[in-house]
C-alpha positions as CSV (number, residue, x, y, z in Angstrom):
1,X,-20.6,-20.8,-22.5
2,X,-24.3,-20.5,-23.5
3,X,-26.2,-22.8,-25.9
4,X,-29.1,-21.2,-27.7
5,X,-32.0,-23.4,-29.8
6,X,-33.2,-22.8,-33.3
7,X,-36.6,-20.4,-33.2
8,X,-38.8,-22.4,-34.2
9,X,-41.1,-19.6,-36.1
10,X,-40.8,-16.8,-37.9
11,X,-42.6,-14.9,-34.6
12,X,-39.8,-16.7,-32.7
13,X,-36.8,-15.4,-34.8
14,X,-38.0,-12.1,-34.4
15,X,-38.1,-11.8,-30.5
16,X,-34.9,-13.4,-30.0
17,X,-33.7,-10.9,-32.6
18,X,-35.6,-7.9,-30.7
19,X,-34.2,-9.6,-27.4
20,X,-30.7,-9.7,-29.2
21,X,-30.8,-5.9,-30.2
22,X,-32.3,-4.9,-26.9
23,X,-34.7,-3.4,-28.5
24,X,-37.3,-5.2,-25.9
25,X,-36.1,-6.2,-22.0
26,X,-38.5,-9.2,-21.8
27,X,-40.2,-11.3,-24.4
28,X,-42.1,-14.5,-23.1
29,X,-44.1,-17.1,-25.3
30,X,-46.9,-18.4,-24.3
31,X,-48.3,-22.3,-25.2
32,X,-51.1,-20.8,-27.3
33,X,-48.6,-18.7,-29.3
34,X,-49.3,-15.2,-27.7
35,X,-46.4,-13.5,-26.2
36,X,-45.9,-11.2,-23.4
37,X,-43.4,-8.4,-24.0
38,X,-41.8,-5.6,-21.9
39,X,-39.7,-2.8,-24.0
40,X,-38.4,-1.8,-20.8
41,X,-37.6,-2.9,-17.2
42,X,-40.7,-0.5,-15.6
43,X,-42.9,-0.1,-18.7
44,X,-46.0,-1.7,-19.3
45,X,-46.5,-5.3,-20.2
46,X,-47.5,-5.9,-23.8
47,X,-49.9,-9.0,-24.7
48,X,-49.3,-10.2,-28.4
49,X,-51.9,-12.4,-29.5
50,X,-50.9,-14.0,-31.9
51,X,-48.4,-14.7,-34.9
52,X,-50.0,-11.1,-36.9
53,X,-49.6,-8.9,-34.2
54,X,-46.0,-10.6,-32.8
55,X,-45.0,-9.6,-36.4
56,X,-46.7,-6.0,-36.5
57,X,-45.2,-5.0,-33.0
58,X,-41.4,-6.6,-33.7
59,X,-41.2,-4.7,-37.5
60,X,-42.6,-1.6,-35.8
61,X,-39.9,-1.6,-33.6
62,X,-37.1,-2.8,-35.8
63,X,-38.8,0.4,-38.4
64,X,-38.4,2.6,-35.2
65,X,-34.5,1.8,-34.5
66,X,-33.7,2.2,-38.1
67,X,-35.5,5.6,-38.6
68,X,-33.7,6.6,-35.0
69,X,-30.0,5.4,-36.7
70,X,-30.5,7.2,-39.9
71,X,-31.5,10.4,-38.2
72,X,-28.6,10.4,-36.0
73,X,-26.3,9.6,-39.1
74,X,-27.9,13.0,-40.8
């Protein structure tokens, strides 16, 4: 059994939902609310500086995966 905590932000939520969907392999927050993400095990790091661009990258992403499902459904 694994026990999981709230996200505490809005930035949060959304890694742990891109996480989740495995849309990125690695997402780590930093203290001074940057985040270092990794879409795949050998691809290149990814700083996030902040809350803005947390959000830009993850909805990017999550546009991405939704343009790649309804293509496959045409």
């Amino acid at each position: 059994m694994t026990s999981t905590t709230a996200p505490k932000t809005t930035p949060d939520a959304l890694m742990s939902l891109l996480l989740d969907q495995r849309l990125v392999r690695t997402a780590t927050a930093a203290s001074d609310g940057s985040w270092l993400v990794r879409r795949t095990a050998h691809g290149p790091k990814v700083v996030l500086e902040g809350p803005i661009e947390v959000m830009d990258y993850g909805l990017g992403l999550l546009l991405d995966a939704k343009l790649e499902l309804e293509e496959a459904a045409a």
